[in-house]
C-alpha positions as CSV (number, residue, x, y, z in Angstrom):
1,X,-21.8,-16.2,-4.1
2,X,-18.6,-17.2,-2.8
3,X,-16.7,-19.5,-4.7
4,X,-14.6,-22.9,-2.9
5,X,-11.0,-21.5,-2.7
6,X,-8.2,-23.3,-0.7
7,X,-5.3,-21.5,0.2
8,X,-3.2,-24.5,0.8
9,X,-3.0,-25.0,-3.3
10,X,-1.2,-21.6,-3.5
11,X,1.2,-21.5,-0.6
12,X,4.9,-22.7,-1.3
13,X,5.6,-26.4,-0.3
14,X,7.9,-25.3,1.9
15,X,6.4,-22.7,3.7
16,X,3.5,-24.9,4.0
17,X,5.6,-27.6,6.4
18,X,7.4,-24.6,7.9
19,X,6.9,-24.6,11.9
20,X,6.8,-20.8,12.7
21,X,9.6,-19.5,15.6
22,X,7.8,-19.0,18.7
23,X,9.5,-15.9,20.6
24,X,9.2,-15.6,24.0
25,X,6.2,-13.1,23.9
26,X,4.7,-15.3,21.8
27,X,5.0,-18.3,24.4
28,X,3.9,-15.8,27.4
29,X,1.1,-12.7,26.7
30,X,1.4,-10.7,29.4
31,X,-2.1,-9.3,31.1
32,X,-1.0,-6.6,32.1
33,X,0.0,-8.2,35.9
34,X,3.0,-7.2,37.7
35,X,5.2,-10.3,36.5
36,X,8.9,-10.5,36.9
37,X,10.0,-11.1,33.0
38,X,13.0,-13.4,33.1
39,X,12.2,-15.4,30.0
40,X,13.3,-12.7,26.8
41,X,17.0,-12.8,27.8
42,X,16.2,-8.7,28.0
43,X,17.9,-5.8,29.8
44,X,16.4,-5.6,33.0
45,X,16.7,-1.8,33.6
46,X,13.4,-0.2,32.5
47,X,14.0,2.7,29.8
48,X,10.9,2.2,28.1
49,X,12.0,0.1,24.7
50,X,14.4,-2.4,27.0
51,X,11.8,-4.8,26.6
52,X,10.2,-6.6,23.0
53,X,7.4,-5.2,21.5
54,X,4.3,-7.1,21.4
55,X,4.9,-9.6,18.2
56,X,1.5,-9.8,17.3
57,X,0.9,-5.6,18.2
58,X,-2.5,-6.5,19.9
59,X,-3.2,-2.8,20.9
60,X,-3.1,-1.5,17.6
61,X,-4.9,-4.2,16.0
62,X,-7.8,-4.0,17.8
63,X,-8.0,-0.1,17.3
64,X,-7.4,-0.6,13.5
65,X,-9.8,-3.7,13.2
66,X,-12.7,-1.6,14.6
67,X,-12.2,1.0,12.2
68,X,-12.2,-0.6,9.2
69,X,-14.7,-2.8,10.7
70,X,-12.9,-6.3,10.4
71,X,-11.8,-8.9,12.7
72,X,-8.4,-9.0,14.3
73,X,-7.8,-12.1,12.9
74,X,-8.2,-10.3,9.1
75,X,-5.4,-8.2,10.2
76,X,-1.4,-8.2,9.9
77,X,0.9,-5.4,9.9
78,X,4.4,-4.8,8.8
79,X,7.2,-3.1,8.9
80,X,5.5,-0.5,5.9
81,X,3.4,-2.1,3.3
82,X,7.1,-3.1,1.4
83,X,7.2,-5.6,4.3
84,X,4.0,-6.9,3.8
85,X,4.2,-7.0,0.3
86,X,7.1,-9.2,0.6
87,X,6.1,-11.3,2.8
88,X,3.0,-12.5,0.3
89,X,5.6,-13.2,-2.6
90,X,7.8,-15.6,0.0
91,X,4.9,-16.9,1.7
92,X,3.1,-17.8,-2.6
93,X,5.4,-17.8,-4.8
94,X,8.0,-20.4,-5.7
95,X,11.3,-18.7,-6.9
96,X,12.3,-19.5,-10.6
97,X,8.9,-20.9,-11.4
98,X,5.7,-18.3,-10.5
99,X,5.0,-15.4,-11.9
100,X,2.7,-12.3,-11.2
101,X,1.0,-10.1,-13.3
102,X,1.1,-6.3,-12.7
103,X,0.1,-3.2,-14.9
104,X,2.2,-0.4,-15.7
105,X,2.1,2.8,-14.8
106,X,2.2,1.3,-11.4
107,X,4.1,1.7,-8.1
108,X,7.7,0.6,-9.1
109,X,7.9,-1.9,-5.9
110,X,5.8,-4.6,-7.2
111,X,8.7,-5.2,-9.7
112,X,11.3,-4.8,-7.2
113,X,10.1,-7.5,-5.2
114,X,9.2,-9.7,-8.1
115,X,13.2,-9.4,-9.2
116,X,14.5,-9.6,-5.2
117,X,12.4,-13.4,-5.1
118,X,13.3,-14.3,-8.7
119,X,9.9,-14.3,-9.5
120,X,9.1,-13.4,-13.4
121,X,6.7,-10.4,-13.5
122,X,4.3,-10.6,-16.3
123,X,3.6,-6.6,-16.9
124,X,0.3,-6.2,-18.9
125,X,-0.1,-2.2,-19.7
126,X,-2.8,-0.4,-18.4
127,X,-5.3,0.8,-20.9
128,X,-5.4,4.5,-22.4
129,X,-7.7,5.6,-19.7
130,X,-5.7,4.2,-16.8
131,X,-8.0,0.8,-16.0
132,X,-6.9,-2.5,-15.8
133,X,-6.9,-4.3,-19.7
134,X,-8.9,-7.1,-17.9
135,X,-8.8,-9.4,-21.0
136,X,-5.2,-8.7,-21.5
137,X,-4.6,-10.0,-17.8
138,X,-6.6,-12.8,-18.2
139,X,-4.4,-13.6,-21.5
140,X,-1.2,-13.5,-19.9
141,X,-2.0,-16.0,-16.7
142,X,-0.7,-19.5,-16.3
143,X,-0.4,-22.4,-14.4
144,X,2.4,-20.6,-12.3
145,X,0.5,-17.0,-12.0
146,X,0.2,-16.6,-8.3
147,X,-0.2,-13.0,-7.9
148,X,-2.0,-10.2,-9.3
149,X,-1.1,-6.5,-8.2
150,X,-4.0,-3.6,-8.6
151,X,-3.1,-0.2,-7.2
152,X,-6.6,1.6,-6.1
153,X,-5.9,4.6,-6.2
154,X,-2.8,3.7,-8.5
155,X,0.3,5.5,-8.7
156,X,1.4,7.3,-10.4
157,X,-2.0,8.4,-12.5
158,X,-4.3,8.8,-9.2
159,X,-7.3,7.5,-10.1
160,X,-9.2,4.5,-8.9
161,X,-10.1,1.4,-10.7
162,X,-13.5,0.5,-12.1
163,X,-15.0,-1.5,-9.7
164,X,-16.8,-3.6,-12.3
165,X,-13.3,-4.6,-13.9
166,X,-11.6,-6.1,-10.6
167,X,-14.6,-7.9,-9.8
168,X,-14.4,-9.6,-13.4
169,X,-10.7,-10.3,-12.4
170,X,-11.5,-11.4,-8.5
171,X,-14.5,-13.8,-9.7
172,X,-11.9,-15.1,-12.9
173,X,-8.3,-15.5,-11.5
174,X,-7.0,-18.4,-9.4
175,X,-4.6,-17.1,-7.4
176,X,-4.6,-13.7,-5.4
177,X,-5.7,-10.5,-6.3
178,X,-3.2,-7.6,-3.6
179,X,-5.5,-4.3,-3.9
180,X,-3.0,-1.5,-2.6
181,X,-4.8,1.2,-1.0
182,X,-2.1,3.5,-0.2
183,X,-4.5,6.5,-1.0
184,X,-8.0,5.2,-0.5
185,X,-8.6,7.5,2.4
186,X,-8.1,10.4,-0.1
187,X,-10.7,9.2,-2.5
188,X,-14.9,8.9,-2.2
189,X,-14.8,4.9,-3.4
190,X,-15.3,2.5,-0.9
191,X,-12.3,0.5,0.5
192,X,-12.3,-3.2,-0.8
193,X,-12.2,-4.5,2.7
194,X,-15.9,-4.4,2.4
195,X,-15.7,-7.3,-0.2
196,X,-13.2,-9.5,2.1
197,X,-15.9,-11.8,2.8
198,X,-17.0,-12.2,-0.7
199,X,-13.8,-13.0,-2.0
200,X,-11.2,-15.2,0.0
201,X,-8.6,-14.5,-2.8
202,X,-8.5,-11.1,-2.0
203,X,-5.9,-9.1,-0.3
204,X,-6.0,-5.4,0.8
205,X,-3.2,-3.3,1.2
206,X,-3.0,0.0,3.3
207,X,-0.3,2.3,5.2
208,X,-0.2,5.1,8.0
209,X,2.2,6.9,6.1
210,X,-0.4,9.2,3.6
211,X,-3.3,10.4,5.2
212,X,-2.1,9.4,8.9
213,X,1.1,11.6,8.4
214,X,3.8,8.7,10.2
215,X,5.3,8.1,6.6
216,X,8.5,8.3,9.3
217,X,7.7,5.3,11.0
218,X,6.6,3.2,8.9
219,X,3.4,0.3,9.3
220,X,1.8,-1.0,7.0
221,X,-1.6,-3.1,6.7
222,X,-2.1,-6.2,5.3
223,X,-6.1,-7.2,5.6
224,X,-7.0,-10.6,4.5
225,X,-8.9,-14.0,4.9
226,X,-7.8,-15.5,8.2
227,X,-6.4,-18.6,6.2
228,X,-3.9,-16.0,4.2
229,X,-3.0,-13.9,7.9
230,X,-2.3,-17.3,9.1
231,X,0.1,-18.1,6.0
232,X,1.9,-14.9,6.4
233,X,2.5,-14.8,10.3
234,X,4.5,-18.2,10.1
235,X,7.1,-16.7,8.1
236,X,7.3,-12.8,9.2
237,X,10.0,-11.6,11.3
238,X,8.8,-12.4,15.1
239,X,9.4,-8.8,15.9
240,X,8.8,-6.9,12.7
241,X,7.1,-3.9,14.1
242,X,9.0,-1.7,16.5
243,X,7.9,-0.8,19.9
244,X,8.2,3.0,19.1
245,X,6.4,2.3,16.0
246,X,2.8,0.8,17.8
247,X,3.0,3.8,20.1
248,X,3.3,6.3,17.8
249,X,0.9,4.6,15.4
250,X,-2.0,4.2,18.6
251,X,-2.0,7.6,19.5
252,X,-3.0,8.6,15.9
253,X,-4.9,5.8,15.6
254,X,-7.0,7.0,18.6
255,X,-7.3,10.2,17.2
256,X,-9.2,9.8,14.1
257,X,-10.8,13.5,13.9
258,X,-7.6,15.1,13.3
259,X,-6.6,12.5,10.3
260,X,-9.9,13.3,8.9
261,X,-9.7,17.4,9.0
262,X,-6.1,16.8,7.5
263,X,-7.3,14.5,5.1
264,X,-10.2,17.3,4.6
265,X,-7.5,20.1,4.2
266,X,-5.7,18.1,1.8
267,X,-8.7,17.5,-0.4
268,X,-9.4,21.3,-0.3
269,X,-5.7,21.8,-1.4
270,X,-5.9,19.2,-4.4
271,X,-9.2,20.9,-5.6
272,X,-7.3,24.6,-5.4
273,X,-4.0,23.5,-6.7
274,X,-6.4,21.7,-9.8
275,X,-8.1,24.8,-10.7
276,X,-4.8,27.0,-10.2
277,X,-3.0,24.8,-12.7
278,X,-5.5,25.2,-15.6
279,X,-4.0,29.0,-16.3
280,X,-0.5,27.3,-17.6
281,X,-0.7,27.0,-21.5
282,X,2.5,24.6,-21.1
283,X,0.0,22.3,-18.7
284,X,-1.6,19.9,-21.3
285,X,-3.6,17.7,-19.3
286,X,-4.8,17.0,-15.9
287,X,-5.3,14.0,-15.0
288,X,-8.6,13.3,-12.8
289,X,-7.4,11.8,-9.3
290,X,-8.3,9.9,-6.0
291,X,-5.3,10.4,-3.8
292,X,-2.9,13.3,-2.5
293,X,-1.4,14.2,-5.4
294,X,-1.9,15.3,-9.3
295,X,-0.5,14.1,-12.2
296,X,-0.1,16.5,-14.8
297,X,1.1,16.1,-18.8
298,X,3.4,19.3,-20.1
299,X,5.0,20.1,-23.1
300,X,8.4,19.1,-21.2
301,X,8.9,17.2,-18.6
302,X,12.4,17.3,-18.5
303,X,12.8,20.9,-18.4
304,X,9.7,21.8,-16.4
305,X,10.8,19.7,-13.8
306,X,14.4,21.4,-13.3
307,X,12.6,24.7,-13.7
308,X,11.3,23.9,-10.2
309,X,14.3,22.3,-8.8
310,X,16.2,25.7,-9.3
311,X,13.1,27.4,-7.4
312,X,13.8,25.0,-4.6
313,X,10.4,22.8,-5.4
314,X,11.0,18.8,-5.7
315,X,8.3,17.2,-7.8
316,X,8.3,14.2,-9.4
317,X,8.8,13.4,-13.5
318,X,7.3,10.2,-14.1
319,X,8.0,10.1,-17.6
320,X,9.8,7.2,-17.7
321,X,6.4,5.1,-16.8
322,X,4.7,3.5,-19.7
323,X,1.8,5.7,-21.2
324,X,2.9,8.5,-18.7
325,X,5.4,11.0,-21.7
326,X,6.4,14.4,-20.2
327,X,4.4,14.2,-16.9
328,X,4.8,15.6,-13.7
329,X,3.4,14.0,-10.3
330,X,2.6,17.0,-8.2
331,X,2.2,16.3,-4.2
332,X,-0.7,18.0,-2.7
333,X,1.0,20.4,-0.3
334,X,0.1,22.7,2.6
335,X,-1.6,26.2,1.7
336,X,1.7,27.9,1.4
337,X,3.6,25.1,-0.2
338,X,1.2,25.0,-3.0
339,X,1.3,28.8,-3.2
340,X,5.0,28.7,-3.5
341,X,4.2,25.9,-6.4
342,X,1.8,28.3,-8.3
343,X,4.3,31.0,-8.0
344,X,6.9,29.4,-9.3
345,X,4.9,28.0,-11.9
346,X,3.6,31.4,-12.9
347,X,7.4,32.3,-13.1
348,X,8.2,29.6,-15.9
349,X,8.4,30.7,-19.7
């Protein structure tokens, strides 16, 4: 049952009065009609990007809304997922006084961002199996805790969370609950955008830069209440996603077979490269994962990792995260590139 939730309570003051910039595309939406455009103060001469992109990308939205089977008015996009992250901690959280709660081994932006708004981040450790310490969470929020950040799939340990467990947290904290799915088309669990009905404090994160391949240009996906979109369009840049961008992003957007045989060929890689890595006595652990890439534990990180860098492989030693000591995060490659990998590995003494 859905609980009463107002989104007013949460949004800064000032944000809250703010009266959004209206651009000039925003004023006029064009039809599609032959219309003389004097209004943008643009160059006139046509070279295909002399004019502004669509502000609210109206094209792409629609594409991506039926996909993921939400309305368009669930939907914003930015310029990446950083963008949109951002734009949740201007748009909630009142600098020098909220806080957020996050849960290391996690992606390292989170924090980034917290420290960029001066906004304290409140880091409760994941547990020994990678899940969320729900009661520790639960412990550590206040008055001022605005945000809570759950990456599912996380990064770097690859696996997703028990569902059970961010339920407990969506039906118990009063602010927002930001569910990254940066990997979620690499994993069998269903998206959370299924639940955004059930839960108006819940925001969903994704990107087309992992399994859609256009890392390069970046977009990413914010999916939300329509109360929250609302919140987060007054104060994003009017033009925040590049003309170039939306193009790129429809035509693979409009080709979804191809993302799913590369996600397929990718899964068919991770599986391979899993069962490859099992012959290394120095590999000590393999932890199980939802997304494109492994994370392994070795008897040393530190050298392991420069091993490879002098056989002209880049991975990527995450032992500086908490509860991740001498491990390796291992990119799920192309055929040959993981050859190359297990070659080099083999190589190693």
């Amino acid at each position: 049952m859905k609980r009463e939730f107002d989104i007013n309570k949460l949004v800064r003051e000032s944000v809250r009065e703010l009266k959004p910039y209206s651009s000039a595309r925003d004023e006029y939406v064009s039809d599609g009609s032959e219309m003389v455009f004097l209004d943008a103060n643009e160059n006139p001469f046509n070279n295909g990007v002399n004019r502004y992109p669509d502000p609210q990308q109206r094209n792409l939205k629609a594409l991506l809304a039926e996909q993921r089977g939400v309305a368009m008015e669930n939907l914003l996009l930015g310029n990446g997922s950083d963008e949109v992250l951002d734009l949740i901690f201007r748009a909630f959280c009142e600098p020098k006084t909220d806080n957020i709660i996050t849960s290391p081994p996690t992606y390292g932006m989170y924090k980034v961002l917290a420290g960029v708004n001066d906004v304290k981040n409140k880091e409760v450790l994941l547990t020994s199996d990678f899940e969320p310490n729900v009661e520790g969470i639960l412990k550590a929020v206040d008055q001022n805790t605005k945000l809570l950040f759950l990456c599912s799939p996380n990064n770097p340990t690859g696996n997703c969370f028990s569902e059970k467990r961010i339920k407990h947290l969506l039906d118990s904290f009063e602010g927002l609950v930001v569910v990254d799915e940066a990997y979620i088309d690499f994993s069998e669990a269903e998206s959370w955008l299924a639940q955004l009905q059930n839960y108006p404090n819940l925001i969903v994160t994704q990107t087309l830069s992992k399994a859609y391949g256009l890392a390069g240009i970046r977009l990413g996906i914010c999916c939300a209440s329509p109360g929250i979109i609302s919140v987060l369009n007054k104060i994003k840049p009017p033009y925040n996603v590049n003309e170039l961008t939306q193009q790129r992003a429809l035509r693979h957007v409009l080709n979804p077979k191809m993302v799913h045989e590369e996600v397929r060929s990718i899964l068919k890689e991770r599986n391979e490269l899993t069962k490859e890595l099992l012959q290394f006595n120095f590999v000590l652990k393999i932890y199980p994962t939802d997304a494109n890439f492994v994370l392994v534990k070795v008897d040393d990180a530190d050298k392991r990792y420069q091993q490879l860098l002098d056989k002209g492989i880049v991975v990527r030693n995450r032992s500086t995260q908490p509860l991740c000591e001498n491990t390796l995060r291992l990119t799920v490659g192309t055929q040959e590139e993981n050859k190359k990998l297990i070659e080099a590995l083999r190589s190693l003494n």
